[in-house]
C-alpha positions as CSV (number, residue, x, y, z in Angstrom):
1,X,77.9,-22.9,52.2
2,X,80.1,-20.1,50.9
3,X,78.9,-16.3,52.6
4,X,79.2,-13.9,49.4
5,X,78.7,-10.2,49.6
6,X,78.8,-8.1,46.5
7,X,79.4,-4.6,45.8
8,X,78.5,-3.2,42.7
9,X,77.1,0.6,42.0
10,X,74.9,-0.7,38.9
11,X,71.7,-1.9,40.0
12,X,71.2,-3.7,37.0
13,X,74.9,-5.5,37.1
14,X,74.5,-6.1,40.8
15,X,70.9,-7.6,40.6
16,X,71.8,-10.1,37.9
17,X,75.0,-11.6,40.5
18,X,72.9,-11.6,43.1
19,X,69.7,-14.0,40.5
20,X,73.0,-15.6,39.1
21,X,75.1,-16.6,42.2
22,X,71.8,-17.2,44.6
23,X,71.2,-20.4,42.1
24,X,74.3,-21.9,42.9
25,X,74.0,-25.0,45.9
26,X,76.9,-23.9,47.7
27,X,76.8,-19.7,47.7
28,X,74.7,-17.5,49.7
29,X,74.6,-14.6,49.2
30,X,74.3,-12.5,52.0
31,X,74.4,-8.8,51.3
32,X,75.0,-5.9,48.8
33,X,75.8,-2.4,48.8
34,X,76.2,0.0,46.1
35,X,79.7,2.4,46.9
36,X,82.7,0.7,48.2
37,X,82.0,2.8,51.6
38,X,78.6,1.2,51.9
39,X,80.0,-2.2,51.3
40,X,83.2,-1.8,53.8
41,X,80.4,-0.9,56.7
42,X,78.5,-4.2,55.8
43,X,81.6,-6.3,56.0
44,X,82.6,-5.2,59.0
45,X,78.6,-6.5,60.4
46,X,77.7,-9.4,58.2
47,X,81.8,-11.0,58.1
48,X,81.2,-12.7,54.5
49,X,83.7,-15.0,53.5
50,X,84.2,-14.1,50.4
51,X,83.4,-10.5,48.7
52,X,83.1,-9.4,44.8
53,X,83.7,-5.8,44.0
54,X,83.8,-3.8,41.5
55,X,86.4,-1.3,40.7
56,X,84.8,2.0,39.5
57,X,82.5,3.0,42.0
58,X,81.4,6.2,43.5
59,X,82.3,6.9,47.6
60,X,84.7,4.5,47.1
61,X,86.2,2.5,44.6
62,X,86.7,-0.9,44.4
63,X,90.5,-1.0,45.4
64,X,90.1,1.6,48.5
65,X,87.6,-0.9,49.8
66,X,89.5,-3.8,48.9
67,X,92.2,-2.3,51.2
68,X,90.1,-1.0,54.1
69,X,88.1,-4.6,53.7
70,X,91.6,-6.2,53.8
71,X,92.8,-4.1,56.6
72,X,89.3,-4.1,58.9
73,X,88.6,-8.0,58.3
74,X,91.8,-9.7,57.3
75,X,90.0,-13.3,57.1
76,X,87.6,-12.0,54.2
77,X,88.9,-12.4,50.8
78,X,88.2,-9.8,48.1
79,X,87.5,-10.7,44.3
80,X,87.7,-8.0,42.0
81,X,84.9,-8.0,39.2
82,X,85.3,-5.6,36.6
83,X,85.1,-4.8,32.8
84,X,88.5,-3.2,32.4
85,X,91.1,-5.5,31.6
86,X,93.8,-3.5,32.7
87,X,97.7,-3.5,34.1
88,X,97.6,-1.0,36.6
89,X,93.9,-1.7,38.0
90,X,95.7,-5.2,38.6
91,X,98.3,-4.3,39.5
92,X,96.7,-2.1,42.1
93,X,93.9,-4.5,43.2
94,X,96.8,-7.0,44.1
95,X,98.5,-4.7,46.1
96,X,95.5,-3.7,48.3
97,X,95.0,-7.3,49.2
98,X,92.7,-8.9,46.5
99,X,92.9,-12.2,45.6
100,X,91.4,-12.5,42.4
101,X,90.5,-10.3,39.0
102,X,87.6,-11.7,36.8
103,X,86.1,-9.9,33.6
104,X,82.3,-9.2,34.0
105,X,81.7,-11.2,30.9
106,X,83.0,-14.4,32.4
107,X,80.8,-17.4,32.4
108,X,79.0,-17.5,35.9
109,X,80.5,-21.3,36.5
110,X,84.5,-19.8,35.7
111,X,83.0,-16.9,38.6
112,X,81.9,-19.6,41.1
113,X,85.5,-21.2,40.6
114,X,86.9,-18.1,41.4
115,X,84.7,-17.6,44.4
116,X,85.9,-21.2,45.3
117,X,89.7,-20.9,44.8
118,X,90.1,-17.3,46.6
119,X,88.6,-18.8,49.7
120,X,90.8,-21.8,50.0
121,X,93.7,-19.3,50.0
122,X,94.4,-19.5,45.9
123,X,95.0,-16.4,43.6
124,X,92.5,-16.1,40.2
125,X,93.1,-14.3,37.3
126,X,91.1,-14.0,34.3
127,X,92.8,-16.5,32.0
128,X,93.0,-13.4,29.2
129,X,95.2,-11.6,31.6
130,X,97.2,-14.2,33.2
131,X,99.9,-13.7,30.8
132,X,100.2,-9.9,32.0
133,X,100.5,-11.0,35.2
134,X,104.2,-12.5,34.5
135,X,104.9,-9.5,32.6
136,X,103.6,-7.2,36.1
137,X,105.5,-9.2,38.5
138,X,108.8,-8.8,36.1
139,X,107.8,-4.8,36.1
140,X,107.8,-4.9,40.0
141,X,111.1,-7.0,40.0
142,X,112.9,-3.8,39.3
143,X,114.4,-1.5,41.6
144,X,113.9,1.9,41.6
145,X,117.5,2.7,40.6
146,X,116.9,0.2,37.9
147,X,114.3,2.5,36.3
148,X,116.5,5.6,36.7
149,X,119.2,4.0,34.7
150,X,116.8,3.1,31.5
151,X,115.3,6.5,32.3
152,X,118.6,8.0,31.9
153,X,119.6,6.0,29.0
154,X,116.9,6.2,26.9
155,X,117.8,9.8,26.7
156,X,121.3,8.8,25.6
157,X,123.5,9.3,28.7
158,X,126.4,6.9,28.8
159,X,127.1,4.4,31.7
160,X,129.9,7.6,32.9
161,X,126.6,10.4,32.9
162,X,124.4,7.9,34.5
163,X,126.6,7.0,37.3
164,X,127.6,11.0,37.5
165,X,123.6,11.4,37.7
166,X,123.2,8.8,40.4
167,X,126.5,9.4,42.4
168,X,127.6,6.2,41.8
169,X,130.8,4.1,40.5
170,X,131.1,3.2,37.0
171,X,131.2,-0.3,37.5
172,X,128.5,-0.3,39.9
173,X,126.1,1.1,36.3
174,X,127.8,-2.1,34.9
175,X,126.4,-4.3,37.5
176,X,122.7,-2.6,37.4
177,X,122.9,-3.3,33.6
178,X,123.7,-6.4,34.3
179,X,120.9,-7.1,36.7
180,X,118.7,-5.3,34.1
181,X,119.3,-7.9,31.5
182,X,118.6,-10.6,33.2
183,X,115.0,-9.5,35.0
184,X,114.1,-7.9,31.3
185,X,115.5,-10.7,29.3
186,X,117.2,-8.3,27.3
187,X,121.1,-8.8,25.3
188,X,122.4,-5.6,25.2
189,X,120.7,-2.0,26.6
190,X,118.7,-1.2,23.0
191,X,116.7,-3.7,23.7
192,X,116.5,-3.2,27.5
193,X,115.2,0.2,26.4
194,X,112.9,-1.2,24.1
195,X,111.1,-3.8,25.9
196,X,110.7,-1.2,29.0
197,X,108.9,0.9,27.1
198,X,106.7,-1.6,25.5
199,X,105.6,-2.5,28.9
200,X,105.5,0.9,30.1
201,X,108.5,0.6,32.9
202,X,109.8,3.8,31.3
């Protein structure tokens, strides 16, 4: 039997889960709370094994309690349920520690496979943002110094002002071009500008 806990500030959300998830054979559900500092105080006592959250909450939201839940009770496993379908709330959620993102409009059986996969130690993504996940991870890939230089040459400084602007060699702007390309999939820097501001690196 899987130990769910839910945390959901919409009674009306929160009270279909619990009717929905309660009818499944293998899932108790075990608990509730209504703010994400409600919910972090009933992990701690009732040690589900697996808790959904949801990310806009008040006294809380859903990836400060996915990080204290994370950081309290490392064994519990956090699965992010939310309407938003967006970059930086998953990018965020993954960072604090969740292991999944599903879209409140997902079929309860694709939630219980969720549920299923995050406690044997898997990641789930909603399938209509697993294709930004790629795209997130190749956003991450870049350094810091990396972003500076598409910062920089987006407002037309050449490979000479850039390294002047960073204190660094000339050739050593080649290389980071270089290393650009390749993590952007980009030929030359127009389109290395390009594509970072289509997905918002710059």
């Amino acid at each position: 039997m899987i130990r769910i806990m839910i945390i959901e500030d919409q009674s009306l959300v929160r009270d279909a889960l619990v009717a929905l998830l309660s009818l499944q054979p293998a899932i108790e559900v075990i608990g509730y709370a209504a703010s994400g500092q409600e919910g972090v105080e009933l992990v701690r006592n009732l040690k589900p094994d697996v808790v959904l959250l949801d990310i806009q909450m008040p006294r809380g939201d859903g990836i400060w309690a996915t990080r204290e839940i994370r950081r309290l009770c490392p064994d519990v496993r956090c699965l992010l349920l939310t309407t938003f379908a967006k970059d930086e709330y998953l990018r965020q959620g993954l960072a604090a520690g969740a292991s999944g993102y599903v879209l409140k409009d997902t079929p309860t059986d694709e939630v219980v496979r969720a549920i299923e996969a995050v406690l044997e130690g898997k990641m789930w993504i909603t399938p209509s943002m697993q294709a930004r996940l790629s795209e997130l991870f190749q956003q991450d890939a870049l350094t810091e110094r990396e972003r500076k230089v598409l910062q920089l040459a987006q407002n037309g400084a050449t490979n000479r002002q850039i390294a002047a602007a960073l204190f660094l060699a000339e050739g050593s702007v080649k290389n980071l071009w270089t290393e650009i390309f390749s993590k952007l999939s980009a030929k030359n820097r127009v389109e290395a500008i390009a594509i970072a501001r289509e997905k918002g690196i710059i």
